[in-house]
N, C-alpha and C positions, 0 to 999 in steps of 0.2 A: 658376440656383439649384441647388444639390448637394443629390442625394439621399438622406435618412440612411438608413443600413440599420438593421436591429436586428436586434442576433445571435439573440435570444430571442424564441417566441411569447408571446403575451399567454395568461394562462391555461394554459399549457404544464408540469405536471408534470415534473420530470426527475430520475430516480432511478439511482444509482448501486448495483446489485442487490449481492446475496452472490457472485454469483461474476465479478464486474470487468464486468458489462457495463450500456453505459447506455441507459437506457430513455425518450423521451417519449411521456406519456401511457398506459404500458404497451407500447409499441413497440421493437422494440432498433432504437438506432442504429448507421448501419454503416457510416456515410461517414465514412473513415480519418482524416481532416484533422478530422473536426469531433470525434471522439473528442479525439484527441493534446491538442485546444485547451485539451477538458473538465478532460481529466488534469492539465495544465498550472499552470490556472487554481483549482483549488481552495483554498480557506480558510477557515480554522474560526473562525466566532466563536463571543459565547458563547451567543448564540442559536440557534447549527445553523450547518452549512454550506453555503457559495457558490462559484458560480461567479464570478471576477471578471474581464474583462475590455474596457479601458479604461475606460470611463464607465458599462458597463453590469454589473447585479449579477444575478445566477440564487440564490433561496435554490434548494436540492436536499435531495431524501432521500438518505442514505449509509443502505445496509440492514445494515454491517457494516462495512468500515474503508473511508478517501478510497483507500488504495492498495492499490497487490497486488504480489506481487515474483512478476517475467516469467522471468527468469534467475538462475544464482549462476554465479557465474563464478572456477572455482578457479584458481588456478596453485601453481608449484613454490615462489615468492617470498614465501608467508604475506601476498600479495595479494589474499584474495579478494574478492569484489564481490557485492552485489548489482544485480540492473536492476527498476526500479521501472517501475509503470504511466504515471508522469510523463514517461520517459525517462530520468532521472536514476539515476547510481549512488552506492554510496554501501557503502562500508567494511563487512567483517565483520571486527568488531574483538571476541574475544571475550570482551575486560573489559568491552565495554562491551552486548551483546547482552542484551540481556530478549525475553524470549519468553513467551507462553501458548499452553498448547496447550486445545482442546473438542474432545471425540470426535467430532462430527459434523462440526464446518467444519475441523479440522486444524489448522494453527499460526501464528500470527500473531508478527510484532516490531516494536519499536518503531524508528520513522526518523524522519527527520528534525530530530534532537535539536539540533541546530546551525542548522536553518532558521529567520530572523527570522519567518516567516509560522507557525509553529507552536511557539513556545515558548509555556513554558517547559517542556514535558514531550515534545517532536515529538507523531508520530502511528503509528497502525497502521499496518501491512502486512500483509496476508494471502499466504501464501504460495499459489501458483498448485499444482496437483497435482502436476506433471512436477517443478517445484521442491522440493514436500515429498518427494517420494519422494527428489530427488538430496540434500538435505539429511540426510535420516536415515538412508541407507545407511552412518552414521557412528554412529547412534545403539547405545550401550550401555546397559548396566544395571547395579544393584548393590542388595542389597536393601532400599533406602529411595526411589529414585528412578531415571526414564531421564535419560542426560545424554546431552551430546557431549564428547571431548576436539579441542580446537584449543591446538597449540603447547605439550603441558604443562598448561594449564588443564580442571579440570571445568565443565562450564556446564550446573548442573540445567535440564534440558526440562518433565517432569513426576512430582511425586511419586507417588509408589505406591498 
């Protein structure tokens, strides 16, 4: 007779805090594999978000966005990239970038606008620190708002 495992405890809290790290029961978890799974696995209904994987469902607290951007990765090619908490990259396209910014948690964009698992609007990213900073070393002003320019284009950040 085969043993079922079960990914999930029973009664197990599992929160996705403000700054990408996740927590059971108020505890960070740290085992590598079981993160990447979390990050993976996320999906938003409309009742909150879950963990899903195969058979089994995690509802979770997200304290602030399901993801966070780890890397941006420029080159000479107007290829830039983001690297998402998922693993996943995914285009900095600047026609198509939305941003907010809040002075206290820094700057969030939206991703995943083309995933079947988060239409019709994708989802957050919060950008990681090291990332905010490499992203704004770009950042301008002018006296109605901060932007950035990529390729020609302005892309208001935040108004004034």
């Amino acid at each position: 007779m085969a043993t079922e495992i079960n990914l999930f405890v029973d009664h197990e809290t599992l929160t996705l805090n403000e700054d990408g790290q996740w927590l059971s029961n108020g505890i960070e978890v740290t085992h590598k594999a079981q993160i990447k799974a979390f990050h993976q696995h996320i999906r938003r209904r409309t009742d909150g978000y879950f963990i899903e994987i195969k058979n089994e469902t995690k509802k979770i607290e997200v304290k602030d966005t399901p993801f966070f951007v780890e890397a941006l990765h420029t080159s000479t090619n107007a290829r830039d990239l983001w690297l998402l908490s998922d693993g996943t990259q995914e285009p900095l396209d600047p026609h198509q970038l939305e941003c907010q910014y809040s002075h206290d948690r820094g700057l969030k964009i939206r991703v995943k606008k083309s995933h079947p698992h988060w239409q019709p609007n994708g989802a957050w990213a919060r950008l990681k620190r090291s990332v905010y900073h490499q992203f704004l070393s770009a950042l301008e002003e002018d006296s109605e708002c901060y932007f950035l320019k990529f390729g020609g284009n302005k892309i208001r950040v935040h108004r004034k």
